[in-house]
ZAMARGU-4260 file (C-alpha; in steps of 0.2 Angstrom, whole numbers, plus 5000, padded with zeros to 4 digits):
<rodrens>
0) 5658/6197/5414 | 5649/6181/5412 | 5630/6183/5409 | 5617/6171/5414 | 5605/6164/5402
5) 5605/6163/5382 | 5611/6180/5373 | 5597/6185/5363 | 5603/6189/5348 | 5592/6199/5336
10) 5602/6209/5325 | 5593/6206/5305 | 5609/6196/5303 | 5620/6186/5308 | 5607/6177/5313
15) 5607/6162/5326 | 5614/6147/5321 | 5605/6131/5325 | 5615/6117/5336 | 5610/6105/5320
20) 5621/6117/5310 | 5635/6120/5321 | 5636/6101/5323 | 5637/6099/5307 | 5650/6111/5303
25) 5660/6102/5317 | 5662/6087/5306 | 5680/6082/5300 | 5686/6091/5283 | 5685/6081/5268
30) 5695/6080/5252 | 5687/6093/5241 | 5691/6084/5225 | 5686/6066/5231 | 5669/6058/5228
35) 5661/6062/5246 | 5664/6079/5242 | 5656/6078/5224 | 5641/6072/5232 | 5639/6083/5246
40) 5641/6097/5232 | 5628/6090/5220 | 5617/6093/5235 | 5619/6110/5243 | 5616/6116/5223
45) 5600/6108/5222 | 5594/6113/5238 | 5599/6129/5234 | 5588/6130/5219 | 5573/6126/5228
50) 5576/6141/5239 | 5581/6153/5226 | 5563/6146/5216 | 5573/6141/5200 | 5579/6132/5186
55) 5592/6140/5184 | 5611/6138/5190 | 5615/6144/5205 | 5635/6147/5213 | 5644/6149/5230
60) 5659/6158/5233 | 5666/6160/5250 | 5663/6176/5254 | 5649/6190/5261 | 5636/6197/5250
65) 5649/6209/5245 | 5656/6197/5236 | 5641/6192/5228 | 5638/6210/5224 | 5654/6211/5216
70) 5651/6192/5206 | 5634/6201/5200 | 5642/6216/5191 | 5659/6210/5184 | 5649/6194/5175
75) 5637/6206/5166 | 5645/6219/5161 | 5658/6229/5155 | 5668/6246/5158 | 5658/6264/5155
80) 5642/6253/5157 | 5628/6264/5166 | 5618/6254/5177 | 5602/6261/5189 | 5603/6259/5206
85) 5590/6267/5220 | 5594/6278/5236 | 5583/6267/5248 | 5594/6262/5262 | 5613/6259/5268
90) 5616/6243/5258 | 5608/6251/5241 | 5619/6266/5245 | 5635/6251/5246 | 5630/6240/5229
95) 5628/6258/5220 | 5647/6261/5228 | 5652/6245/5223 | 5649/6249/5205 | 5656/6263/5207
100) 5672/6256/5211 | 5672/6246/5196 | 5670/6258/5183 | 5652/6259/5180 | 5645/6274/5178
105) 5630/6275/5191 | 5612/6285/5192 | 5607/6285/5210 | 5589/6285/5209 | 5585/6295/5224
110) 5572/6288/5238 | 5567/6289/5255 | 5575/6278/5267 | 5555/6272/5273 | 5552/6266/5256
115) 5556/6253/5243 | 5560/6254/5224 | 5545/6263/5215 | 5540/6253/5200 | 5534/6270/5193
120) 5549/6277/5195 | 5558/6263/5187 | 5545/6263/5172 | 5546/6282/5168 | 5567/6280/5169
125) 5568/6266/5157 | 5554/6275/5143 | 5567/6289/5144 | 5581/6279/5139 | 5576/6276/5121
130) 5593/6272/5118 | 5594/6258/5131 | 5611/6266/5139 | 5606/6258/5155 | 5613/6239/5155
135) 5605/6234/5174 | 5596/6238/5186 | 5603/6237/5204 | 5587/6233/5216 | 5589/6228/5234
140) 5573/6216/5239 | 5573/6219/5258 | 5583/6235/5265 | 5590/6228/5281 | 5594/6245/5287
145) 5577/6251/5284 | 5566/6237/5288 | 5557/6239/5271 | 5553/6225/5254 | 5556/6232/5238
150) 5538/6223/5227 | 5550/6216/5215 | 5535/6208/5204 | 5527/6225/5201 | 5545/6231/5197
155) 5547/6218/5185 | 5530/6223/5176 | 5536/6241/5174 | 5553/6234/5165 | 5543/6224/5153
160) 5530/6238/5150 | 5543/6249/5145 | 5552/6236/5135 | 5568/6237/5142 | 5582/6224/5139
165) 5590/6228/5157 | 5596/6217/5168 | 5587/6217/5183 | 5602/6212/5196 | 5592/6209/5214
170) 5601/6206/5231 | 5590/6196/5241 | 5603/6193/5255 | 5592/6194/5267 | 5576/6189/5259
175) 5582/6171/5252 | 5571/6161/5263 | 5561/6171/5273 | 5552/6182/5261 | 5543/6176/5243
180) 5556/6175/5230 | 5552/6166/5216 | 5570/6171/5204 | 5562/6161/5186 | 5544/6168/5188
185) 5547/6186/5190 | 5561/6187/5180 | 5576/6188/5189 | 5592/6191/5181 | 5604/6189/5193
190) 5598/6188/5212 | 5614/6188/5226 | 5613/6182/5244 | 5623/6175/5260 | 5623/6163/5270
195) 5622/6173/5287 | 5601/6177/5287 | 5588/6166/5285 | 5602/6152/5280 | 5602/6152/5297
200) 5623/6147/5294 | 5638/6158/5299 | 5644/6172/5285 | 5656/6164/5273 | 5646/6160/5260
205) 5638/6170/5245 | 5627/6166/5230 | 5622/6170/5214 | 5607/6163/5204 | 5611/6166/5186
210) 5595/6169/5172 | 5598/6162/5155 | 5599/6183/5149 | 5613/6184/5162 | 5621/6170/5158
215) 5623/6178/5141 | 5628/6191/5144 | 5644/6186/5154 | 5649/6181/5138 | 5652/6199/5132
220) 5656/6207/5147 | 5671/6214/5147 | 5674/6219/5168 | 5689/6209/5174 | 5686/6195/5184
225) 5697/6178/5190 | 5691/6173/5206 | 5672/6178/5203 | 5672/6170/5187 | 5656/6162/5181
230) 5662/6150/5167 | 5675/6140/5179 | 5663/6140/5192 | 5649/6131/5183 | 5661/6121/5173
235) 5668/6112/5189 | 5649/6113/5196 | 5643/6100/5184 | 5650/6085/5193 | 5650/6091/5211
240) 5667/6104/5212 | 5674/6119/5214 | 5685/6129/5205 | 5695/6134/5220 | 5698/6127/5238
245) 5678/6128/5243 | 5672/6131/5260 | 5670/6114/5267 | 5664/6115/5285 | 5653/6129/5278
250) 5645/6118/5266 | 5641/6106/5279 | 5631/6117/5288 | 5624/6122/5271 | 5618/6106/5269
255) 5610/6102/5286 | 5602/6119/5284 | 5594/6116/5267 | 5587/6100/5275 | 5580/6109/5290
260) 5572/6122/5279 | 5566/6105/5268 | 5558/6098/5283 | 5548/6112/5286 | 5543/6117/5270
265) 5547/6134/5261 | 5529/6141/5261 | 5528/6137/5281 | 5543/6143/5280 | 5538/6161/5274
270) 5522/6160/5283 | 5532/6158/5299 | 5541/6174/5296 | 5526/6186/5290 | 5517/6178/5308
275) 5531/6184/5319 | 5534/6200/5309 | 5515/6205/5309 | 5518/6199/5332 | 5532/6210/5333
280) 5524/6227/5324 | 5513/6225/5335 | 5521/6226/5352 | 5530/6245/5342 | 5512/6251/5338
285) 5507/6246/5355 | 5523/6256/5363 | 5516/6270/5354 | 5533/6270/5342 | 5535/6274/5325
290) 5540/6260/5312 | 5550/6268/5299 | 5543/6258/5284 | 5530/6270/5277 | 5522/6258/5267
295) 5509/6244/5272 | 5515/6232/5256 | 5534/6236/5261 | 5535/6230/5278 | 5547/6218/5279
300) 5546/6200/5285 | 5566/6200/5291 | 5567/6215/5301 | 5559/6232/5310 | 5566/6246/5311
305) 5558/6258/5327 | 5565/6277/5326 | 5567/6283/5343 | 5556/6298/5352 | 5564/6313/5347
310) 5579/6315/5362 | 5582/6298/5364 | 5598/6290/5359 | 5595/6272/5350 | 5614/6268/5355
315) 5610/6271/5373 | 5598/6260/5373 | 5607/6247/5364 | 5621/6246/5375 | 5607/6245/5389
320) 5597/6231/5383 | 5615/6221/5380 | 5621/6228/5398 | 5608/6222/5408 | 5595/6208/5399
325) 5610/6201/5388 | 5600/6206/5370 | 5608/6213/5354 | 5597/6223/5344 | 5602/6231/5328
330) 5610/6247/5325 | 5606/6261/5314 | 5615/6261/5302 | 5623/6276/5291 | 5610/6292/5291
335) 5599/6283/5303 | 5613/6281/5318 | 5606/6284/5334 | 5590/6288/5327 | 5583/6269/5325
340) 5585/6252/5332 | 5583/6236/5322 | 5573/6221/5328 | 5579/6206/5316 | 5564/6190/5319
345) 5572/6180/5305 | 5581/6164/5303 | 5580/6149/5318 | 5565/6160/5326 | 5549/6155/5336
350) 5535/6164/5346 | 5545/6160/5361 | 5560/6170/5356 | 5550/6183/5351 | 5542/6187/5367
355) 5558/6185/5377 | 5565/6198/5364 | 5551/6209/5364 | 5551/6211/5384 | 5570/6214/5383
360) 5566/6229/5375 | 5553/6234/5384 | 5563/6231/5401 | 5577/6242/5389 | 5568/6256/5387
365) 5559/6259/5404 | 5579/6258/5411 | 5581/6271/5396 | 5569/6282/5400 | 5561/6280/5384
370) 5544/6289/5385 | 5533/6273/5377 | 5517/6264/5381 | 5516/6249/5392 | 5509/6233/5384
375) 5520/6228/5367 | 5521/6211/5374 | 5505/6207/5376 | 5501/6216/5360 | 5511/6203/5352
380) 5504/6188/5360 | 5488/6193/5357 | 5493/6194/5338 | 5500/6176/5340 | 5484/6170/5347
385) 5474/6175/5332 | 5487/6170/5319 | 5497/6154/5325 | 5478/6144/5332 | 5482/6146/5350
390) 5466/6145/5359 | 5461/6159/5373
</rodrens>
């Protein structure tokens, strides 16, 4: 049935995909190993080293973040290898699984799905492993499912405290360019995202920022990988190639993207995000719901994630806001399945969007029969007013 209007998409990911991008992607395939191509890879990397915050090398793949998940582990390490991961939400629980699969022997940390990584935790853990059996650390920076940042620099801290040579291997897949991450500064050995987030591009396209420590250690690991490769992958990288047909049209929109986020500066960038996050908290508190994230400092930029009234089905309401005011908000996912639902306020995202989002679901669940308190929306704009200048 056709619907009119926009559809609101507000899932934490994929996110919507400017017309600059698409347009971009739209433009004709070139030959991947002639010298427009070379060019247009020489600048998709260095863009994509201003976003990641680093010197360092950073590569593509064509893939999800899986894929990068998967890059991560098999380039640094090797079979029996134990690694630390953290039970903090459904895509920690997935990297841990990952490993798993690989033949790394995995200690699941475990956490509250409300709260990030604890850099005590991680401190007291790595002082007890005098023989440094533990090769990485497996830290998710923004917990999609959950709504909740991981404070990776306090994390950091307690690794070099303890003085621990671990990897610390960080998926940022949806963090890279809406939250502060700073990959050389806080010590990032290996941090992993997509394309499909604050990217603001299609999935397709995964990445891996690669320390010097990391790098290293590729060289000693002993995990099988061909396609994942590092080595052939920055080998070609040098002049602008790819080891493997790349994802041309992908990289197009890569490219206009990166300019997009040039244009309007990183730290605007980030500042844009906290602002709307901060708008859209708001209008929850005002609706008298709960916010799962129990912690102030973990309350993520990307996404929040509202657990129902006791009762109250979060699918129901999904298919409700989608049914009748065209808006797709995001699931819960794993042990939070009908108990939650997910406003994503990343990406190519404005005030506007945000209050016609917002008043989808408060339309969503008064035709729910959600019990909830009137007033979310103006609760958000009155947040707006005091951080985005607008005069009363």
């Amino acid at each position: 049935m056709a619907r009119p209007g926009r559809h609101f998409l507000q899932i934490p990911g994929p996110t919507n995909t400017p017309d600059r991008v698409l347009r971009a992607m739209a433009a004709p395939t070139i030959d991947h190993r002639g010298p427009e191509f070379a060019e247009l890879g020489r600048e998709v990397l260095a863009g994509l080293k201003t976003v990641f915050q680093t010197e360092s090398p950073v590569v593509i793949y064509p893939a999800s973040g899986s894929g990068a998940w998967e890059a991560s582990l098999v380039n640094t390490l090797s079979p029996g290898d134990t690694v630390l991961a953290f039970d903090i939400g459904e895509f920690a629980e997935k990297w841990a699984e990952v490993a798993r699969r690989l033949g790394l022997v995995v200690e699941l940390v475990p956490g509250t799905w409300g709260r990030g990584v604890d850099p005590d935790e991680v401190g007291e853990r790595l002082e007890r492993d005098r023989d440094h059996r533990i090769k990485a650390l497996l830290v998710v920076h923004n917990e999609t499912s959950t709504g909740v940042t991981s404070r990776l620099p306090a994390i950091r801290r307690a690794i070099d405290q303890a003085r621990h040579p671990a990897l610390l291997l960080v998926d940022a897949v949806s963090s890279l360019g809406s939250i502060d991450l700073r990959h050389d500064e806080w010590g990032l050995d290996v941090t992993l995202a997509g394309s499909q987030k604050a990217l603001m591009l299609t999935p397709g396209l995964s990445f891996n920022a690669i320390s010097a420590k990391a790098l290293a250690a590729s060289k000693t690991a002993r995990l099988p990988r061909a396609y994942w490769a590092w080595d052939a992958m920055l080998a070609a990288n040098a002049t602008g190639f790819f080891p493997t047909t790349p994802s041309t049209n992908l990289l197009f929109g890569l490219r206009e993207a990166l300019r997009m986020m040039a244009e309007e500066g990183l730290a605007p960038c980030l500042a844009r995000h906290r602002r709307l996050a901060e708008a859209a908290r708001a209008a929850v508190r005002a609706w008298n719901l709960e916010i799962l994230c129990e912690r102030e400092d973990e309350l993520s930029p990307v996404v929040t994630t509202v657990v129902m009234p006791d009762g109250h089905d979060a699918e129901r309401l999904r298919a409700i806001t989608l049914e009748q005011f065209n808006l797709s908000l995001g699931a819960g996912l794993g042990r939070l399945k009908g108990r939650t639902f997910r406003i994503g306020h990343l990406g190519d995202f404005n005030e506007v969007m945000l209050i016609g989002t917002l008043g989808g679901v408060e339309l969503g669940l008064e035709a729910a029969g959600v019990p909830f308190r009137a007033g979310g929306v103006m609760a958000a704009i009155e947040e707006l007013k005091t951080t985005s200048g607008v005069v009363s």
